[in-house]
C-alpha positions in Angstrom: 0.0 0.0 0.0 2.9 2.7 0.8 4.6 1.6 -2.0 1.2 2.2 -4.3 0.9 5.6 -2.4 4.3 6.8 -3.1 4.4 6.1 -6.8 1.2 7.9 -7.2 2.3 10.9 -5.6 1.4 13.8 -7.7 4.2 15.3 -9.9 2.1 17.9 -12.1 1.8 21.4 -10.9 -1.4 21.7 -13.2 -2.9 18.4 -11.1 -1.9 19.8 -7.1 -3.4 23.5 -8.3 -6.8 21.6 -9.9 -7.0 19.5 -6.9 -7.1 22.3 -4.1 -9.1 24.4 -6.5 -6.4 27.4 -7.5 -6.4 29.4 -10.3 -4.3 29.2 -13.0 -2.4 32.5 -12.5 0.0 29.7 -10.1 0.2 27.7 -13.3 2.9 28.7 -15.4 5.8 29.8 -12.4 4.7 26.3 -11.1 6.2 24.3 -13.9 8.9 27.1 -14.5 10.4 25.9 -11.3 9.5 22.7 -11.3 11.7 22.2 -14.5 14.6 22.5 -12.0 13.5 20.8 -9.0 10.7 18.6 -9.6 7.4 18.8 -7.9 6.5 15.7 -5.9 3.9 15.3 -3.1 1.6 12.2 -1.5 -2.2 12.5 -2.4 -2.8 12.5 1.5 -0.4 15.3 2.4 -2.5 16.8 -0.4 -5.5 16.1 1.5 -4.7 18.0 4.5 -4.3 21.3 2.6 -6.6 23.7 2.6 -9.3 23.5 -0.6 -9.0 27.4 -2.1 -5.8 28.7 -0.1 -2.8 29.6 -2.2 -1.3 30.6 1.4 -2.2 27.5 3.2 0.9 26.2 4.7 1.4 22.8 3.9 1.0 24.0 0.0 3.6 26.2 0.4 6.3 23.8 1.6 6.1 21.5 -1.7 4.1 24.3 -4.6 7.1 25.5 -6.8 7.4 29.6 -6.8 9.2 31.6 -9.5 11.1 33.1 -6.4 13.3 29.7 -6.4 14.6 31.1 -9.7 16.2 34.4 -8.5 20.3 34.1 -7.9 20.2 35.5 -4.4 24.2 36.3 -3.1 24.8 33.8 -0.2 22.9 30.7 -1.3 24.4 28.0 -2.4 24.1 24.5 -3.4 25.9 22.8 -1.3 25.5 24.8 2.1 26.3 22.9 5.0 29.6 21.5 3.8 28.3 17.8 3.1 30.6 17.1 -0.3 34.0 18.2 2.0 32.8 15.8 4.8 33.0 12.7 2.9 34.6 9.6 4.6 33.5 7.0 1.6 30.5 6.3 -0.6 27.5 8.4 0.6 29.0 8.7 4.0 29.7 11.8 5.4 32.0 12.5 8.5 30.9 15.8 10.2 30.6 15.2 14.1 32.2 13.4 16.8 31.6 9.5 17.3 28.4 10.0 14.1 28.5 9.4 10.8 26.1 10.0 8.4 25.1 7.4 5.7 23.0 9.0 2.8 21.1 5.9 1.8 19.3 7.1 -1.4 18.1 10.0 -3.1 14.5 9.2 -3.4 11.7 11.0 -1.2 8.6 10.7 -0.7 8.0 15.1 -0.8 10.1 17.7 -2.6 10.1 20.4 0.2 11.0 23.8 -1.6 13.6 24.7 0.7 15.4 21.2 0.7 19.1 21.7 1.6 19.9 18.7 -0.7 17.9 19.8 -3.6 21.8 20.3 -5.3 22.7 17.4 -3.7 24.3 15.1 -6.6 22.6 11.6 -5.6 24.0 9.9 -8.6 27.5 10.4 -7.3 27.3 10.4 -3.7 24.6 7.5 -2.4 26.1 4.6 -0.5 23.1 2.1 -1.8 24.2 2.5 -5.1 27.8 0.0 -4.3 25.4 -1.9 -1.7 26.5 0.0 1.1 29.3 -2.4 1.3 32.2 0.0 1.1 30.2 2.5 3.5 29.8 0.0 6.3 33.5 -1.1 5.5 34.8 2.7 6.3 31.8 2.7 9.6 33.9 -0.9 10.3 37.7 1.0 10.4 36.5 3.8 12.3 35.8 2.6 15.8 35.0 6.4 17.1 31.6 5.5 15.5 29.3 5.3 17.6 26.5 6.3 15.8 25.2 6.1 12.5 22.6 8.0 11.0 20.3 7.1 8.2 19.6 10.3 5.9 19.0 10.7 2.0 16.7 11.2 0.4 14.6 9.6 2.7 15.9 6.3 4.0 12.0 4.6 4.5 11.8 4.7 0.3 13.8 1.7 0.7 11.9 -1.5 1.1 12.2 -3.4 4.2 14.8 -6.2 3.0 17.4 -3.2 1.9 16.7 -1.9 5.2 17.1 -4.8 6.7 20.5 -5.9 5.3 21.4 -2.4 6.2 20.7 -2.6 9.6 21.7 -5.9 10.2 25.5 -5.0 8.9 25.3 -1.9 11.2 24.5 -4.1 14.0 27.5 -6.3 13.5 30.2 -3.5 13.8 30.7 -3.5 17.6 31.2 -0.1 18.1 27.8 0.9 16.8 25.7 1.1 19.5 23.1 3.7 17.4 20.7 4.0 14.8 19.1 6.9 14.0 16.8 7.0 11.1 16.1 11.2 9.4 13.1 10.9 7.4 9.9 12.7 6.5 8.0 9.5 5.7 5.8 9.1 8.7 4.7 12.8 8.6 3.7 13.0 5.0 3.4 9.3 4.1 2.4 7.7 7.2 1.1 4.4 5.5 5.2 3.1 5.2 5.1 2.4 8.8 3.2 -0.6 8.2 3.2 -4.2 10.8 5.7 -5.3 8.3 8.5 -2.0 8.9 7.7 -2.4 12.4 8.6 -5.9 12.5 11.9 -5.6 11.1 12.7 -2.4 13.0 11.8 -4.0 16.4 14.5 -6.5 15.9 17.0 -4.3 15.1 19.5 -4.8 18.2 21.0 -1.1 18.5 19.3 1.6 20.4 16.8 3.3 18.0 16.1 7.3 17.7 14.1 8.3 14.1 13.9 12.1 13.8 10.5 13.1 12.0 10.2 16.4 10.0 7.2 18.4 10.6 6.8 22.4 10.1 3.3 22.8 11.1 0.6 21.5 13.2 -1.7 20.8 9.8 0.6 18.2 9.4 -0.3 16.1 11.8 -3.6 13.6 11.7 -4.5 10.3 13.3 -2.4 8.7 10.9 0.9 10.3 11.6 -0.2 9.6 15.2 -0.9 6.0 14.5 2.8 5.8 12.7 4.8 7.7 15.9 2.9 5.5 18.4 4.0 2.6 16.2 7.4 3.8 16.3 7.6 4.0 19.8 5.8 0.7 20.5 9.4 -0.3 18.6 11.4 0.7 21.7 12.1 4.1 19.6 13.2 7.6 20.9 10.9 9.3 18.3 11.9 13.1 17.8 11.3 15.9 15.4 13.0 18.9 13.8 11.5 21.6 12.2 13.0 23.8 9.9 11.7 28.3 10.7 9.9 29.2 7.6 8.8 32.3 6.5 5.2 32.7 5.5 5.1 29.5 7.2 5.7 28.7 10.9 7.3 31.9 11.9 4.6 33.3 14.5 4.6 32.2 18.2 1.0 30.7 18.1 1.8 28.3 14.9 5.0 27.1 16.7 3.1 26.9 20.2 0.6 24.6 18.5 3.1 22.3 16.5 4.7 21.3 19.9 1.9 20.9 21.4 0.4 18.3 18.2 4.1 16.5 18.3 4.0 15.9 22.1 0.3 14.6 21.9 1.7 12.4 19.2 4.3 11.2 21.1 7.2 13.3 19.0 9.7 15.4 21.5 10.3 18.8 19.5 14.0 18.7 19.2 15.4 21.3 16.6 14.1 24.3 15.3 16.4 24.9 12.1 17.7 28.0 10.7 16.9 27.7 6.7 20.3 25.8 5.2 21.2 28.6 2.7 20.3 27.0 -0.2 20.1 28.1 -3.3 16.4 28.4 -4.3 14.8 28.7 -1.0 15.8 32.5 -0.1 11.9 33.7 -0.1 11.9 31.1 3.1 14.7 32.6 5.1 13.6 34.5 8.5 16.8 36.2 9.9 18.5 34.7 13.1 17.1 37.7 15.0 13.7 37.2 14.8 14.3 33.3 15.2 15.6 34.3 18.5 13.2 36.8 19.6 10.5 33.7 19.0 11.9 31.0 20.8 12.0 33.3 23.6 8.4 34.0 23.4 8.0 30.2 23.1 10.0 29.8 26.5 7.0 31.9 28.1 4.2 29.5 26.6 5.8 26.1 27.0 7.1 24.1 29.2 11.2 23.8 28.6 11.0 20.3 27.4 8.6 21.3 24.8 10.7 24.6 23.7 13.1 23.2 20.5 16.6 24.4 20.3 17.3 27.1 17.6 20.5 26.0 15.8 22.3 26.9 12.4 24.2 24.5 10.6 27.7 25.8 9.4 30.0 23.9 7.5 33.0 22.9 8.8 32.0 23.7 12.6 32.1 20.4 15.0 28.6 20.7 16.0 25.1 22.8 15.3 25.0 26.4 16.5 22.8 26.4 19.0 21.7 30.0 19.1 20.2 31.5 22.6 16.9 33.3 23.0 16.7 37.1 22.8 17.5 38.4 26.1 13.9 40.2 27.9 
């Protein structure tokens, strides 16, 4: 069924627009910019928009904008540093005792401001030699203590792949982590099916998956059913959100998506700083205001429910983590 879902994912500007019922002044800078980064989203993230809302902001994450064609100085393609921090195939080398294994370059959702949308899969993607050589250079490095499982989106593999994956991560002894990055049981919840689960519950490493959600329209009864399935697993289950302009950047939208992810069972964890990337400058919210919100979420929300504000920046051993503005 997930698999179904994902191939029919719609890919036509002129079909997302017709769906929610948009006019066709969105048309033509739609497939403009779709020419350079396709447009990809499930029918049921679809499903949660808002019928007659060009602002609704679940569109606005995945409809391609004319903006994403302006040459703005200061975005890149490549803007955390992931092409210098390559150990080996598809594995990238950035922090202390973690590695990072990008495992494809399929996803389920082209999100607009994608830091990877430059990302050149065909190259760098440690499935593509079997993941052999990547385990192999996780094997000689016993600082590695953790490995995590980005892309793409690791759940577009199908459960054997996953399974030989995590089973030769499981035989290095110095792995004692798995974390899995994905987006899948946010936007296509139906992947986290009895037989995932299976296979995931016998993995024998401690578990963590990181979720992606920006907004608390993104979460439904089956993205709850999927994190409670996750955690039935014996699985940390947190999320990052990336600050969005237009978006999530007002104290009540971000007050309401950590509220959703706790009742889910999701601990907010992140709250990103856009990756400079070019194509997505029309998201960006400068660090100032980013600050001045997390300190208003400190006066709504408990601490455990306030995310960190970080910045990525290559080359530095760990995220930014930026503090609050001062009272």
């Amino acid at each position: 069924t997930w698999q179904r879902a994902l191939q029919d994912a719609v890919s036509d500007p002129a079909e997302l627009l017709a769906l929610l019922g948009l006019g066709p002044e969105w048309l033509e800078p739609a497939r403009t910019a779709a020419r350079r980064f396709p447009l990809r989203v499930p029918r049921g993230f679809v499903a949660r928009m808002r019928r007659g809302d060009p602002r609704d902001p679940l569109l606005l994450q995945v409809l391609p904008l004319g903006a994403e064609l302006d040459e703005v100085p200061g975005y890149v393609t490549d803007p955390v540093g992931d092409l210098a921090a390559k150990a080996g195939p598809g594995l990238l080398h950035k922090y202390e005792g973690r590695a990072l294994l990008v495992t494809t370059g399929a996803c389920a959702i082209h999100c607009r401001y994608c830091f990877r949308r430059h990302f050149p899969y065909d190259d760098e993607n440690a499935s593509r030699a079997g993941f052999g050589p990547a385990l192999d250079a996780i094997r000689a490095d016993t600082s590695i203590g953790e490995v995590i499982l980005s892309g793409g989106d690791p759940l577009t593999l199908n459960d054997r792949r996953l399974t030989m994956l995590w089973q030769g991560l499981a035989a290095i002894p110095h792995v004692r982590r798995v974390r899995i990055h994905t987006r899948l049981p946010v936007v296509l919840p139906e992947r986290v099916d009895d037989a995932f689960l299976e296979a995931w519950s016998a993995v024998p490493l401690q578990k963590v998956v990181v979720v992606h959600a920006n907004h608390a329209n993104e979460i439904d009864g089956t993205v709850r059913a999927a994190i409670a399935g996750l955690r039935a697993a014996d699985t940390t289950v947190l999320n990052q959100t990336v600050l969005l302009r237009g978006i999530n950047d007002r104290v009540a939208e971000l007050v309401a998506l950590s509220e959703a992810l706790f009742e889910a069972g999701a601990l907010p964890y992140y709250l990103h700083l856009l990756d400079r990337v070019a194509g997505a400058a029309h998201f960006d919210t400068p660090a100032a205001t980013a600050q001045r919100l997390v300190a208003d979420l400190a006066t709504h929300l408990p601490g455990y429910l306030v995310p960190r504000l970080v910045r990525e920046e290559p080359g530095a051993p760990a995220k930014t983590v930026l503090p609050p503005a001062p009272p």
